[in-house]
C-alpha positions in Angstrom: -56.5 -48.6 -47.1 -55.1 -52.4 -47.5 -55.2 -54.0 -44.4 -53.4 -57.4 -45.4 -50.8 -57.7 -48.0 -53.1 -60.3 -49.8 -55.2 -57.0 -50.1 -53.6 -54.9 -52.1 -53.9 -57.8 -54.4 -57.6 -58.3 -54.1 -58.5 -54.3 -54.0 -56.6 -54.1 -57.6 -58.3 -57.5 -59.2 -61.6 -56.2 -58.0 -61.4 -52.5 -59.7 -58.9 -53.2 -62.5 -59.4 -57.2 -63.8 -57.9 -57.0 -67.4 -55.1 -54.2 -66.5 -51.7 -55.8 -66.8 -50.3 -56.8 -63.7 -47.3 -58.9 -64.4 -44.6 -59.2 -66.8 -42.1 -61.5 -67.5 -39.8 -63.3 -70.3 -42.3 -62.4 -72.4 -45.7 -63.8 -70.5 -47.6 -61.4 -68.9 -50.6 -61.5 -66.7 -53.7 -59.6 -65.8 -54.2 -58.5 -62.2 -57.3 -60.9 -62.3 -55.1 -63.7 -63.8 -52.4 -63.2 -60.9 -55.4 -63.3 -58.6 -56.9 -66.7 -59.8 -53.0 -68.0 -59.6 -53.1 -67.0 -56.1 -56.2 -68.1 -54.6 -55.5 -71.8 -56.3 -52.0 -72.2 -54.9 -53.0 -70.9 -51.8 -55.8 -73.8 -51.9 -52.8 -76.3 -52.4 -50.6 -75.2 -49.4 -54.1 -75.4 -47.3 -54.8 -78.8 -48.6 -51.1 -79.7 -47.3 -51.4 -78.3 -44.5 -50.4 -74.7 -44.0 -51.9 -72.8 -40.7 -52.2 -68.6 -40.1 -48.7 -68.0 -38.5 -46.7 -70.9 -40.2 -43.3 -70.1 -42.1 -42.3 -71.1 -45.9 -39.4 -70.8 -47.4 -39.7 -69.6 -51.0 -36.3 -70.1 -52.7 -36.8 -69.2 -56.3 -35.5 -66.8 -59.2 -37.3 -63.7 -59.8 -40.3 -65.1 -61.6 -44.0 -64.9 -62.1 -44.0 -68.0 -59.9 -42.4 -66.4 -57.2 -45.0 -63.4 -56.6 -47.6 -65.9 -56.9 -46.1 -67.8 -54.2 -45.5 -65.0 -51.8 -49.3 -63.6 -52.5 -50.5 -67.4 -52.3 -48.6 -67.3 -48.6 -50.3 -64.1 -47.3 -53.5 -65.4 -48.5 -53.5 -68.4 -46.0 -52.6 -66.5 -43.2 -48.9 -68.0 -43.6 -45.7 -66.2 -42.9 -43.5 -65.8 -46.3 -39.5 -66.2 -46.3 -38.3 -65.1 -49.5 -34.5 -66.3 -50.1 -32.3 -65.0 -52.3 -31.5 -67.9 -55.0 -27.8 -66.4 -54.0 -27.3 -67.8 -51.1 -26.1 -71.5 -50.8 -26.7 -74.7 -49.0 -25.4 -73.5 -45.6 -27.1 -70.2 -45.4 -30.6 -71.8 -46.5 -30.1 -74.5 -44.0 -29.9 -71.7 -41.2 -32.8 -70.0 -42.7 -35.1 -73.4 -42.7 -34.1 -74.4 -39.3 -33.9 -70.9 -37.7 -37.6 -70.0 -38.9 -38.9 -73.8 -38.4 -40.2 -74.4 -41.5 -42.7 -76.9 -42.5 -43.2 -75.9 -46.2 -40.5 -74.8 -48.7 -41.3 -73.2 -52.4 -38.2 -74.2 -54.4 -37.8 -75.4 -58.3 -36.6 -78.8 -59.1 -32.9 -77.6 -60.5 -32.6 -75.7 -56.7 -33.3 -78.9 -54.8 -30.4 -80.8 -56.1 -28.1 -77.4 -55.3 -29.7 -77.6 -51.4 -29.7 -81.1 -51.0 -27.4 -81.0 -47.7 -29.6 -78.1 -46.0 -32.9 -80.6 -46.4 -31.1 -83.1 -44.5 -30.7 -80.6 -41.7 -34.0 -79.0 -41.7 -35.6 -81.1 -39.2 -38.9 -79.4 -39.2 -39.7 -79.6 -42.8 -41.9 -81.6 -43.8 -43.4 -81.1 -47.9 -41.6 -79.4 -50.8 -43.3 -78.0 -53.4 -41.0 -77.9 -56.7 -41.5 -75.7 -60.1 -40.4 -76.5 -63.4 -38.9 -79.0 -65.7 -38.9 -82.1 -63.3 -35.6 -83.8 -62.5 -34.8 -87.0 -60.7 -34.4 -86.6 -57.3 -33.0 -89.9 -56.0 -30.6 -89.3 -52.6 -31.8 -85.7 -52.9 -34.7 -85.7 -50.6 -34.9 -86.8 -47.1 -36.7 -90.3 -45.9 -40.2 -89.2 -45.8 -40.1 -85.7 -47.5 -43.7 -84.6 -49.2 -42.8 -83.5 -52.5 -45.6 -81.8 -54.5 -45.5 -80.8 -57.9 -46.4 -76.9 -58.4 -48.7 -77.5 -61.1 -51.3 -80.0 -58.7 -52.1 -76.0 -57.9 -54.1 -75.7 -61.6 -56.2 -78.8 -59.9 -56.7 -77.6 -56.4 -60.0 -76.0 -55.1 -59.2 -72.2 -54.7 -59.0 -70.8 -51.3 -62.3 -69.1 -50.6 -63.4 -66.9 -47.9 -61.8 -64.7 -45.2 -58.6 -65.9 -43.2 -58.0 -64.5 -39.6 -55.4 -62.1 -39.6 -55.1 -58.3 -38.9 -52.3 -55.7 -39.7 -50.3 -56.3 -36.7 -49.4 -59.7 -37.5 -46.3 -60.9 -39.4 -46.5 -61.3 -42.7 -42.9 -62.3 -43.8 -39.5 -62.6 -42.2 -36.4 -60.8 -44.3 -33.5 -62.7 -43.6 -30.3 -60.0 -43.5 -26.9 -60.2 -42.3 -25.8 -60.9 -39.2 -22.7 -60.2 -36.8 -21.6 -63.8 -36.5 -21.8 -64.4 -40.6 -25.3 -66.1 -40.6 -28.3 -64.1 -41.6 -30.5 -62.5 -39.0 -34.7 -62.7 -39.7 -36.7 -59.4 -39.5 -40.1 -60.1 -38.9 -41.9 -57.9 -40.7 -46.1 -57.4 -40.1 -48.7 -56.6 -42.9 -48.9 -53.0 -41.7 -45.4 -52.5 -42.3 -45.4 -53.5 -46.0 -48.8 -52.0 -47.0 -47.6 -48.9 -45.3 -44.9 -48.8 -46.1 -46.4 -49.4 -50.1 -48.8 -46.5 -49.3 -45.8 -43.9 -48.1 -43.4 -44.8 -51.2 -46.7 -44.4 -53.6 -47.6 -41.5 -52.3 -44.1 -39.3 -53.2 -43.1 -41.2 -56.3 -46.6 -40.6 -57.4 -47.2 -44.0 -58.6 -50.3 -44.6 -60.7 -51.3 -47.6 -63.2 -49.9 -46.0 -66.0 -46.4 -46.8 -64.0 -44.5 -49.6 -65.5 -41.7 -50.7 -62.8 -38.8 -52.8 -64.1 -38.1 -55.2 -60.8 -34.5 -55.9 -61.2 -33.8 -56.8 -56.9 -34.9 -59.5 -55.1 -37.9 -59.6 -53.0 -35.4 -61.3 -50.5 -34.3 -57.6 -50.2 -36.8 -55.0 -48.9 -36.2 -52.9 -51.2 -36.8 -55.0 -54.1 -40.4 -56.4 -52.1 -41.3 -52.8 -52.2 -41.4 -52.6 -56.1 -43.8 -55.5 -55.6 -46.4 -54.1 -52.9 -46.2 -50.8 -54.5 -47.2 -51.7 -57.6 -50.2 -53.7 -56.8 -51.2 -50.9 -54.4 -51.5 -48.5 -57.2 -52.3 -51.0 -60.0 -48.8 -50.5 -62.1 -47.5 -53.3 -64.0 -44.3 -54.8 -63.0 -41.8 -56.0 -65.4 -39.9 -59.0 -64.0 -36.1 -59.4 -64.5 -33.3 -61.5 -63.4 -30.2 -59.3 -63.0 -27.5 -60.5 -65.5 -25.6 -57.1 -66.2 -26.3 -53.6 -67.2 -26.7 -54.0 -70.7 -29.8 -56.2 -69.7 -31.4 -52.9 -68.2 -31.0 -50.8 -70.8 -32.6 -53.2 -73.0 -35.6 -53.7 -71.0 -36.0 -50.0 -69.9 -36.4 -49.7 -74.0 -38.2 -52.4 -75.3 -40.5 -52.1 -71.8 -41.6 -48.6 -72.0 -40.1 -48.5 -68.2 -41.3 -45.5 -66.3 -39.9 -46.1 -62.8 -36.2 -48.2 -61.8 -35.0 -48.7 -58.6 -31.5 -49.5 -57.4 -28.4 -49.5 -55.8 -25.0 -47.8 -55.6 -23.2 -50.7 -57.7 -26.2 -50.7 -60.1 -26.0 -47.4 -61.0 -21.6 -47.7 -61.0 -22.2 -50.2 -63.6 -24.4 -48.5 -65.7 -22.4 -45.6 -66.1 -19.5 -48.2 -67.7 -22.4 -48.2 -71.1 -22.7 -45.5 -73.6 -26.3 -44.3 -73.5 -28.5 -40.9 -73.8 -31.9 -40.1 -72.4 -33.5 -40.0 -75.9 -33.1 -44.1 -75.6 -36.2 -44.7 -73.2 -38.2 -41.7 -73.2 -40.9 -43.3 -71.3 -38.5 -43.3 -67.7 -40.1 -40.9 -65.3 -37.8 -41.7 -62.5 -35.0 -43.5 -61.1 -34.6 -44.2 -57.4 -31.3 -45.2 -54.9 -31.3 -47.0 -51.4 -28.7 -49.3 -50.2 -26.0 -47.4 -49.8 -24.6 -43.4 -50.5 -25.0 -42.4 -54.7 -21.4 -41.0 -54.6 -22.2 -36.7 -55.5 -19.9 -37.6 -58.6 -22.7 -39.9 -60.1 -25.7 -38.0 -59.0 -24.3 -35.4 -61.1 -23.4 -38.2 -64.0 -27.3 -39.2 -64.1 -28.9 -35.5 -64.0 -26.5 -34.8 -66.9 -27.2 -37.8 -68.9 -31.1 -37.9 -67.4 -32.1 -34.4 -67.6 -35.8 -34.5 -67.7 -35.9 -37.7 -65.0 -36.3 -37.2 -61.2 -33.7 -38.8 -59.0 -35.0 -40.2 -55.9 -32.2 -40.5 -53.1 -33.5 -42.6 -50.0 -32.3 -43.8 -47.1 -33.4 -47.0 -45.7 -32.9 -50.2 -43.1 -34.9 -53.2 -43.3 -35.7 -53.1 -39.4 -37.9 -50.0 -40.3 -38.4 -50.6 -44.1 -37.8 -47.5 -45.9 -36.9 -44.2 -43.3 -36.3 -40.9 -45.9 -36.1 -39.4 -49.3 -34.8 -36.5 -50.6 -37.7 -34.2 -53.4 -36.1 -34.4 -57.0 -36.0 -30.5 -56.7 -33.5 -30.4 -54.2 -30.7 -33.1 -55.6 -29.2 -30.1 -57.7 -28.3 -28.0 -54.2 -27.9 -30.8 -52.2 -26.9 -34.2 -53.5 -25.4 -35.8 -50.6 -28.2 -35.6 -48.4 -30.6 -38.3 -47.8 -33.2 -36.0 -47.9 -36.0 -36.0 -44.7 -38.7 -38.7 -43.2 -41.2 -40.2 -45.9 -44.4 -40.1 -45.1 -46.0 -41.4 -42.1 -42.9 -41.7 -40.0 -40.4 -39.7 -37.5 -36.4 -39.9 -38.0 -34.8 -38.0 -34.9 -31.1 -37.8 -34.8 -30.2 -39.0 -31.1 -26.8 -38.2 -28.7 -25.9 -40.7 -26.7 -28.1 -39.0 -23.9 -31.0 -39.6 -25.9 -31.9 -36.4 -26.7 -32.2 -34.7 -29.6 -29.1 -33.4 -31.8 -28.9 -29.6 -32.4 -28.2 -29.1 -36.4 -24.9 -30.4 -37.7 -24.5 -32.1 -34.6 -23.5 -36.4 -35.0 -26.1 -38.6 -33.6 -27.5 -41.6 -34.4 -30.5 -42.1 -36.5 -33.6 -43.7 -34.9 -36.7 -44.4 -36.5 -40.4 -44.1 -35.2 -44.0 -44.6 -36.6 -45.7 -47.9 -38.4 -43.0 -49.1 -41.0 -41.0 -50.2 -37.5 -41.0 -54.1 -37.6 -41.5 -56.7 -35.1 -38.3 -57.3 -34.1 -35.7 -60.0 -34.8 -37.1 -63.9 -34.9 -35.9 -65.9 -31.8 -33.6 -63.3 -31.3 -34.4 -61.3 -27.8 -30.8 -60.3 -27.0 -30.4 -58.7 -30.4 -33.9 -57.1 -30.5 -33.7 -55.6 -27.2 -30.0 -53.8 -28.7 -32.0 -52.6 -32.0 -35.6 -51.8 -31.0 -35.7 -49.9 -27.5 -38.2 -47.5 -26.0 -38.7 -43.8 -27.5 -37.0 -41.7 -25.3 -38.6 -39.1 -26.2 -42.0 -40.2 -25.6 -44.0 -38.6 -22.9 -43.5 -40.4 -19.3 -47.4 -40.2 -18.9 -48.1 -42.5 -21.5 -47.7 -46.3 -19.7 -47.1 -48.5 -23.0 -43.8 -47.9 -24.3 -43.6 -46.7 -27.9 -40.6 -49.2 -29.4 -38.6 -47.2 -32.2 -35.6 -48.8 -34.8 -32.5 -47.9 -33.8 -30.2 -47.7 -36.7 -26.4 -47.7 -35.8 -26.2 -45.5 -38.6 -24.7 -41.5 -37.9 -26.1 -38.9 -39.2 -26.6 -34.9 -39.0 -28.8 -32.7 -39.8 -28.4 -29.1 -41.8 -30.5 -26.3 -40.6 -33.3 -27.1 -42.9 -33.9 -29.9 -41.4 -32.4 -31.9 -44.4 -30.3 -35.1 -43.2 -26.9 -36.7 -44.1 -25.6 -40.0 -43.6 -22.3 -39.9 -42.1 -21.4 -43.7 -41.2 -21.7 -46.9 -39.2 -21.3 -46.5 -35.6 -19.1 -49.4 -35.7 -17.3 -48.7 -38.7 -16.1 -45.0 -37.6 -12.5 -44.8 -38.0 -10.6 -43.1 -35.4 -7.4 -41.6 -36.1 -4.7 -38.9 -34.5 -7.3 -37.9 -32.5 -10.5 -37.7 -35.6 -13.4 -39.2 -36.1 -13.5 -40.4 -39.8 -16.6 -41.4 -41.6 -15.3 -44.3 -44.6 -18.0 -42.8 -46.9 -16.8 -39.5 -46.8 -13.6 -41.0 -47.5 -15.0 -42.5 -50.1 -16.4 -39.7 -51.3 -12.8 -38.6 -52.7 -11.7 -41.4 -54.0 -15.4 -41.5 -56.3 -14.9 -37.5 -57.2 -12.2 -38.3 -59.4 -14.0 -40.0 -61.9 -12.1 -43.4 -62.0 -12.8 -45.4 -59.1 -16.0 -47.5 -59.5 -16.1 -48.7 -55.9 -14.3 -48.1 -52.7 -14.5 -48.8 -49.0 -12.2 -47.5 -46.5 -11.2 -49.4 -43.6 -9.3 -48.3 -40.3 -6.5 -50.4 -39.1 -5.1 -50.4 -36.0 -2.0 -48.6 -34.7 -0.3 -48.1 -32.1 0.3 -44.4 -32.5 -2.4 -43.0 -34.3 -5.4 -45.1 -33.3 -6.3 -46.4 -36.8 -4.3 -45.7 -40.1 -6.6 -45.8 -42.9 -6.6 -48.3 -45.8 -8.9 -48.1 -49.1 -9.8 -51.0 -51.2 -11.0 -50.0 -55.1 -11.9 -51.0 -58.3 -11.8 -49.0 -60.9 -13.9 -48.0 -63.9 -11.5 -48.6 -66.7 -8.8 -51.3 -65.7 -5.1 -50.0 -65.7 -6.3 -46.3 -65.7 -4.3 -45.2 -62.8 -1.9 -46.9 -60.3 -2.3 -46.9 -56.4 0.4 -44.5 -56.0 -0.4 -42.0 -58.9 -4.5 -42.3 -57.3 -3.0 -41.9 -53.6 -1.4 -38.4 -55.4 -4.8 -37.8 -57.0 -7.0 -37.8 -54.0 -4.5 -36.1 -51.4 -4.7 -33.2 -52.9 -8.1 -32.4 -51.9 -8.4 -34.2 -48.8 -7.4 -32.9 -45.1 -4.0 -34.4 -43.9 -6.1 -37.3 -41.2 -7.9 -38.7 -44.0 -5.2 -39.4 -46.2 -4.9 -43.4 -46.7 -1.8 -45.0 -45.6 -2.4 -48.0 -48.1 -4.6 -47.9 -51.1 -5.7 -51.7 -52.8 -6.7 -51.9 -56.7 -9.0 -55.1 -57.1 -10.6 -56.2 -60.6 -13.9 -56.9 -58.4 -14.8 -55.8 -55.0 -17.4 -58.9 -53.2 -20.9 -58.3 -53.5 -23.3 -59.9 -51.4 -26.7 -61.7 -52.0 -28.2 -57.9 -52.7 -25.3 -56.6 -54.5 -24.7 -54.8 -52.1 -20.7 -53.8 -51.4 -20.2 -56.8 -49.0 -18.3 -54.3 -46.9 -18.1 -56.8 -43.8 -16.1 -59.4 -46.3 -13.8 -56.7 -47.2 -12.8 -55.2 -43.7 -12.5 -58.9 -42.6 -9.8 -59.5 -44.9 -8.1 -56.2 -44.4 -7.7 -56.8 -40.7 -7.5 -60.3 -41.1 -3.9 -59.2 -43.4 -3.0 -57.1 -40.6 -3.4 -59.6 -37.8 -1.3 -61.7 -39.4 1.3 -59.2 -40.0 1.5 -58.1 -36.6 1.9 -62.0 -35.9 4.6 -62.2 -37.8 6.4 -58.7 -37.1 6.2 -57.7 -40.4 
């Protein structure tokens, strides 16, 4: 068993030197190549400086250069934050100052972009830039260390043991937060090699897998492609996410056996025209990150008969919490499935006891993929990560589970379903609402892409509810011929007062539904209706 991240690096160099490792654009590298890579940039950051515990910022594209910097990280006992390329000046200016770092990965085209969050960062001190080299005059700060990536080719390899065990942090995963500005999870090197191990162990991953890596390792999702695949020795195809017509491409010309993504991944997929017989090689296909609407679940078995569909359920305080077996998506395919391996998902009631079957509680989350906490963020921790309640009064150190906000039931087989927020449950004539099962309608017909319903204040019913769309084919349908469509089927409370066509809805940095933006602006509308007496 890995006990570091850098491990699960080192275990697969050792046993399997020449075995692909990395692909990408073209280039690929041997696990013993990637290792060498490693070990000489982490050789580099120690010459400059780096200490066990210290955070840097990596802000690249998905890129061989970017694994190499994360691995390079772990090796020196440092503390990796991955930020998505996504995100702008502002945000990485929060993210260097909040996690006070000295270090930052970056290429030379992203300095310019960033140049007002280096003036900010007071606690950086050296820059390490990749790539075609670019003058930099006003861009850096009086006094900034900039050090070209490449010195790393020159640099005496790191060698020997660094002191660090399991339990400490190994990166911070920057996620959004209540006031607008990311929130860091700081997550240990148990978590991710766990958390490798569990994933591994029911998708069956071997080093005949080839995973296409399509999401960020800003995302924890995406980092898991990264650990799992050096865990088991797979090679992992690198690729920037331009558009769906890019995946289909790589899973042929890739021989791509496992592909993980999201809900508006797969809703943009299903826009193409494409069969099974086009990548024979795909074993299987997995979803986190949000509900696979039943309507597409049923879209993929149909057009990916012989490939197993993977639908998880996860939250980056506690990594990855359940998945539901392949066998059971045909008789159940909105549940979430149960715990993965290694870890305990109860369904509390407010009480803090446990919910009887079919019963709405919240989901909390126990066993070694929980994280650390929040960084420099006690208030926030202590709200998220509280003491098992269930854990025996005898035992004097108190057992800290994750959590979620999220509802969910249970059926009687134990099976779980992911209802909603808790802060996003709409309340209306006298009903609790869950948007996704709201939602739920408004995918089942077949022409809405994506959809989020929102509740809106009113005076007499609690909350009306309002739906914002976008829809598969442009034009298709109007809002009032779709309102028609989806009323027919859905109980009188859940019918929407207002339904909104958009082109695009937002995505943010994980393209993810940026659902926060969306019910913002829908109340923000309404606020300044009601202002006006409209």
């Amino acid at each position: 068993m890995a006990g570091l991240l850098y491990d699960l690096l080192s275990a697969s160099a050792n046993r399997i030197t020449d075995k692909e490792c990395l692909v990408y654009r073209g280039k690929m590298l041997t696990y013993g190549q990637v290792d060498e890579h490693v070990t000489k940039l982490a050789g580099l950051l120690r010459e400059a400086g780096l200490k066990p515990g210290e955070r840097v910022v990596v802000y690249l594209e998905k890129s061989i250069e970017e694994v190499v910097s994360i691995l390079a990280i772990s090796r020196c006992g440092g503390i990796f934050v991955d930020t998505n390329t996504l995100l702008k000046a502002r945000q990485v200016g929060h993210i260097l100052g909040d996690c006070g770092a000295r270090f930052l990965i970056t290429s030379y085209r992203r300095l310019k972009s960033i140049s007002s969050a280096l003036m900010e960062a007071v606690k950086l001190e050296a820059i390490f830039a990749c790539g075609s080299r670019l003058p930099l005059k006003d861009v850096l700060p009086a006094g900034m260390i900039l050090i070209d990536y490449g010195e790393a080719e020159k640099a005496m390899p790191l060698v020997g043991p660094v002191c660090r065990i399991d339990c400490d942090p190994a990166a911070i995963i920057y996620t959004s937060g209540s006031t607008g500005m990311p929130k860091g999870v700081v997550v240990s090197h148990r978590n991710l090699t766990a958390g490798a191990e569990s994933v591994a162990a029911y998708l069956h991953n071997s080093p005949q897998d080839r995973i296409l890596s399509i999401l960020p390792f800003s995302f924890d999702y995406g980092l898991n492609q990264l650990t799992t695949s050096l865990l088991c020795g797979a090679t992992l195809v690198l690729q920037n996410y331009l558009g769906p017509a890019d995946i289909i491409k790589a899973l042929e010309s890739e021989q791509i056996t496992g592909l993980a993504g999201i809900p508006t991944i797969w809703s943009q997929l299903l826009l193409l025209e494409w069969s099974t017989e086009r990548f024979p090689a795909l074993r299987y296909i997995t979803n986190s990150g949000g509900r696979f609407p039943e309507f597409q679940v049923r879209e993929y078995r149909r057009r990916l008969p012989r490939v197993q569909i993977y639908l998880m359920y996860g939250l980056t305080e506690a990594f990855r919490s359940t998945y539901l077996d392949p066998r059971q998506v045909d008789i159940r395919p909105t549940s979430i499935g149960k715990a993965i391996p290694n870890a305990e998902v109860m369904i509390l009631n407010e009480q803090g006891m446990q919910c009887a079957p079919g019963e709405i509680g919240e989901l909390v989350h126990r066993g070694v993929h929980v994280s650390l906490g929040y960084w420099n963020d006690r208030e926030q921790t202590g709200i998220r990560f509280r003491p098992n309640p269930l854990q025996a009064s005898e035992i004097q150190v108190r057992e800290l589970a994750a959590f979620s906000g999220d509802l969910a039931k249970t059926d009687d087989e134990g099976y779980l379903y992911f209802i909603g927020r808790k802060d996003h449950m709409i309340k209306t004539s006298g009903f609790r609402v869950s948007p996704t099962e709201i939602e739920e309608y408004f995918y089942s017909t077949g022409v809405v892409r994506d959809a989020v319903a929102v509740g809106v204040p009113d005076d007499a019913l609690g909350e009306t509810i309002s739906v914002v769309v976008s829809l598969r084919e442009a034009g298709s349908i109007g809002d009032c011929e779709l309102l028609s469509l989806v009323s027919r089927e859905m109980p009188s409370f859940m019918v929407p007062k207002a339904i909104e066509i958009r082109h695009e809805l937002p995505k943010n940095s994980n393209g993810k539904i940026d659902r926060t933006a969306i019910y913002q602006d829908v109340l923000g509308r309404f606020t300044s209706d009601a202002q006006h007496g409209i």
